[in-house]
C-alpha positions, 0 to 999 in steps of 0.5 A, a space after each residue: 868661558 866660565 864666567 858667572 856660572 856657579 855651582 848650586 853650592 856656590 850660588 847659595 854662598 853668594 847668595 848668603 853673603 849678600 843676604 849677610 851684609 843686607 841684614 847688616 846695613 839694616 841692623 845698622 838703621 841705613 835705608 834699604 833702597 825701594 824696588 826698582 821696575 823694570 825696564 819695559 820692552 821695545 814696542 817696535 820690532 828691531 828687524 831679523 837677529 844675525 841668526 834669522 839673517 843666517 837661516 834665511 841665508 842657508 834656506 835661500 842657498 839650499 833651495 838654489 841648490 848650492 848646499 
């Protein structure tokens, strides 16, 4: 779908308006929340993703010459 993707006009509407009600909270003398960090990576390799798995699959059936 369509979900979330907005045009550059759109981004920029959004975007404003969130900026709008930040400005408005702060004028207002509510804290604004600290920065978060973020989360850091795994460390540990979680194995093939399902698009690996399925190159690995079509490289073994071409070269058995089923393909």
């Amino acid at each position: 779908g369509t979900e979330g993707q907005l045009s550059e006009k759109e981004l920029h509407r959004a975007a404003s308006d969130i900026l709008h009600e930040w400005e408005k909270r702060a004028l207002a003398g509510k804290p604004i929340p600290p920065v978060r960090r973020a989360l850091a990576a795994p460390s540990r390799d979680r194995g093939p993703t399902p698009a690996e798995m399925l190159m690995a699959k079509y490289k073994q059936r071409k070269d058995a010459g089923l393909i």
